[in-house]
C-alpha positions as CSV (number, residue, x, y, z in Angstrom):
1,X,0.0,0.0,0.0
2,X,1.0,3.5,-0.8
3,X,-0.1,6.5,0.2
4,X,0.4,9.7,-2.1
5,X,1.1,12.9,-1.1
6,X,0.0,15.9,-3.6
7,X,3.2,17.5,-4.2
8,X,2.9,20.7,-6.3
9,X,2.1,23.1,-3.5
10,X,1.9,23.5,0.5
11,X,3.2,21.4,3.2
12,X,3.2,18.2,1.6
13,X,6.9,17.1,3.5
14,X,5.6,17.7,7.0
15,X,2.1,15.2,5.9
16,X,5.4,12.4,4.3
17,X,7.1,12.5,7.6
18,X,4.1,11.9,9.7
19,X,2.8,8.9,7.2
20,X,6.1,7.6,7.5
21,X,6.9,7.7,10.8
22,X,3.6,5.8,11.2
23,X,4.8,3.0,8.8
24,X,3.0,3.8,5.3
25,X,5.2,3.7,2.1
26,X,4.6,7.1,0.6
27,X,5.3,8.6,-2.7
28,X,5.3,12.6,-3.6
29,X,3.1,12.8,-6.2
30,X,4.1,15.9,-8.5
31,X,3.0,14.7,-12.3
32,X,-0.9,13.1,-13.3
33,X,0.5,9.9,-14.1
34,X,2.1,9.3,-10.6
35,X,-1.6,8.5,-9.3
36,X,-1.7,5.4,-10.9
37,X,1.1,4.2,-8.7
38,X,-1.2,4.9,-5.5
39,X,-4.2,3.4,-3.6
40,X,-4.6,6.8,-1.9
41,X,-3.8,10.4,-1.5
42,X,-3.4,13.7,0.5
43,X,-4.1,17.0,-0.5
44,X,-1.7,19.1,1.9
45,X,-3.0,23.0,2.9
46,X,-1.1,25.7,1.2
47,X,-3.4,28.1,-0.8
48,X,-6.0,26.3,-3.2
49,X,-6.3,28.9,-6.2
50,X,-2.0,28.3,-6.4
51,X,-2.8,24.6,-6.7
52,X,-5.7,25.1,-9.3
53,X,-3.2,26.8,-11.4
54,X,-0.5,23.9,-11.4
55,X,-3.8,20.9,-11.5
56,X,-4.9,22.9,-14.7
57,X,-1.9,21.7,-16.7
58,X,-1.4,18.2,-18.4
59,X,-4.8,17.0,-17.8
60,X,-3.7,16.6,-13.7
61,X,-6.8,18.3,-12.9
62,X,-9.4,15.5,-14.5
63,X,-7.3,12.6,-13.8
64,X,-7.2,13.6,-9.5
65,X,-11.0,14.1,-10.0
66,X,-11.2,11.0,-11.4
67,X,-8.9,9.5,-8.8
68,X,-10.3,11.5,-5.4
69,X,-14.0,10.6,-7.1
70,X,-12.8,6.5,-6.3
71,X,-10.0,5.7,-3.9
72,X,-9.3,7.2,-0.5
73,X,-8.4,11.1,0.1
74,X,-7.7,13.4,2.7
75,X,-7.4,16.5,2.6
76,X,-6.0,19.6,5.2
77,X,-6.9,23.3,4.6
78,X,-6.4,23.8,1.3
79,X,-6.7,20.5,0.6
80,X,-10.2,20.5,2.2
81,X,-11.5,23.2,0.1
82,X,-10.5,21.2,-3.2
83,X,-12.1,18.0,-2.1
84,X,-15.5,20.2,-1.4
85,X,-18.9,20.3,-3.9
86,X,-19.4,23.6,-3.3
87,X,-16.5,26.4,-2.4
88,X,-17.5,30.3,-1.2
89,X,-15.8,33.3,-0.2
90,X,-15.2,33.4,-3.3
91,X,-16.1,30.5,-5.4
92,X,-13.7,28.3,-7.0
93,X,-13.4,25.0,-8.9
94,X,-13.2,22.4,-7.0
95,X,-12.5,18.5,-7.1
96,X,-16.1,18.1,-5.7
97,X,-15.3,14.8,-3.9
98,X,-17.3,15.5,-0.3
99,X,-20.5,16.7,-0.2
100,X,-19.2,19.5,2.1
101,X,-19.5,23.4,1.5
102,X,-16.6,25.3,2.7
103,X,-15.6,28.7,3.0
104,X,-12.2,29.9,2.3
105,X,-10.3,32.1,4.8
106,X,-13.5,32.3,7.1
107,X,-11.5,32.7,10.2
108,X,-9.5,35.5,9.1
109,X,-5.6,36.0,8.2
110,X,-2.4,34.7,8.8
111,X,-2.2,36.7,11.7
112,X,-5.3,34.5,13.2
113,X,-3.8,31.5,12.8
114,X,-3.4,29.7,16.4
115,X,-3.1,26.2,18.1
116,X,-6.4,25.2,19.8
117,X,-7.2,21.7,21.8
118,X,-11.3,20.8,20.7
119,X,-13.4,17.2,21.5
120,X,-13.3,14.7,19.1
121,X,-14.5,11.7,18.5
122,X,-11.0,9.7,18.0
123,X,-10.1,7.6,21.2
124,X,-7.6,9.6,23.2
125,X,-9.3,12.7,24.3
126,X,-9.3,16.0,23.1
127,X,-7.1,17.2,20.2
128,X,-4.3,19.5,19.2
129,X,-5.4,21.5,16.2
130,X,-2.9,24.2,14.5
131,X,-5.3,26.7,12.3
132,X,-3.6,28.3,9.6
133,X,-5.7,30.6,7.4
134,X,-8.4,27.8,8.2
135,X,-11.7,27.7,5.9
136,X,-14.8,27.0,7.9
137,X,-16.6,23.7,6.2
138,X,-20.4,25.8,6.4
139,X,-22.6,22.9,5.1
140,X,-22.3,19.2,5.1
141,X,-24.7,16.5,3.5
142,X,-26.4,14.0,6.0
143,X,-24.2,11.1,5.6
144,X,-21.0,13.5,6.5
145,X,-19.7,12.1,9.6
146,X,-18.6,14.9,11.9
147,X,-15.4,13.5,13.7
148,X,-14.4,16.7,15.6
149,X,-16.0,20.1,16.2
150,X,-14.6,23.8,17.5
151,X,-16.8,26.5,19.0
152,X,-19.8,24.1,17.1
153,X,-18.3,24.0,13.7
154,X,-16.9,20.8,12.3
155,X,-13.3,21.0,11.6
156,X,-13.2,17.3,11.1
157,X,-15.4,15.1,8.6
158,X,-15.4,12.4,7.2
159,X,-17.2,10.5,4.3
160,X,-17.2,7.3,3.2
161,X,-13.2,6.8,2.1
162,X,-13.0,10.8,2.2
163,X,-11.9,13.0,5.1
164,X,-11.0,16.5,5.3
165,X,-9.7,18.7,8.1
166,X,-9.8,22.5,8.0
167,X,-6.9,22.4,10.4
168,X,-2.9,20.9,10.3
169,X,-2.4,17.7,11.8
170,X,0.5,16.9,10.1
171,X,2.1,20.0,12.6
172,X,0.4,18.8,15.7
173,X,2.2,16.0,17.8
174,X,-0.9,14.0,18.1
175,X,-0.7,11.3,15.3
176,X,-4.4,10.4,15.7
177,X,-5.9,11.9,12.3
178,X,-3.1,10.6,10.1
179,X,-3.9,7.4,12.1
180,X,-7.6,7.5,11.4
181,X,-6.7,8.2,7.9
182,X,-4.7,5.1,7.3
183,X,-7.0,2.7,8.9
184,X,-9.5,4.4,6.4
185,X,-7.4,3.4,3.5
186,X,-6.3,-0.6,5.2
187,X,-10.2,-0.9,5.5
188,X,-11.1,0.5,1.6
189,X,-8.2,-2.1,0.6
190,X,-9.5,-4.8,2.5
191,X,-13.4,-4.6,1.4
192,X,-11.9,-4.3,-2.5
């Protein structure tokens, strides 16, 4: 099994590290055809229009649509917003993977970035989230499971082999959503 790691833009090392040092075989996925060596993928933060601009060469942008559509994703800030339906503030193109809304930069600027501890529903107790820039996911369809919440608004979600955090784990010491993540992907493997 080998996780990718969308490698055109953002903090796609820090998410290799973490997969790593939790024992997944990981391969930085910078050119369209590299997905075909993958049974899943992350879609690091950084800033989603910069990302569009690189997908929108070589036909990347259709074949990771095609491949976030079937086999397990997560995505982290920026990477949330791509894997969203629907995208405001303002509206973008999206992946449209999760049937999730989500608002870019709803929490303000860089300068309102900050490490906060919210409930969740991974074992362990509450959970280190750093927020950088986070969007705020502002709709979600029924079958969206809500995994962790701040201040009421989930930061967290997951559906079906798709899960996307507004916040970075891969900068937090708690190893629990990269965790949740890969048990996601050993399970989609397993049921074929």
């Amino acid at each position: 099994m080998t996780i990718g790691v969308l490698a055109i833009q953002g903090d796609y090392d820090a998410h290799k590290l973490r997969l790593e040092e939790l024992g997944a075989k990981t391969l930085l996925v910078k050119k369209p055809e590299q997905l075909d060596q993958v049974d899943a993928i992350v879609i690091p933060g950084g800033e989603s229009s910069t990302m569009l601009k690189f997908l929108e060469r070589d036909g990347f942008m259709e074949k990771l649509r095609e491949f976030v559509r079937a086999k397990p994703s997560f995505g982290t800030c920026a990477g949330a917003i791509l894997l969203a339906k629907e995208v405001a503030n303002p509206s973008q193109l999206s992946l449209g993977a999760m049937d999730i809304c989500v608002t870019r930069n709803a929490y303000g600027r860089q300068l309102d970035s900050s490490i906060l501890e919210a409930d969740t529903k991974l074992a362990g107790g509450p959970l280190e989230m750093v927020f950088i820039r986070a969007p705020k996911i502002s709709k979600l369809a029924d079958d969206v499971q809500v995994l962790a919440t701040y201040n009421g608004d989930p930061v967290l979600v997951r559906q079906k082999n798709k899960m996307a955090a507004t916040f970075h784990p891969e900068l937090s010491e708690d190893k629990r959503v990269h965790e949740a993540f890969l048990k996601m992907v050993r399970e989609a493997k397993a049921s074929g």
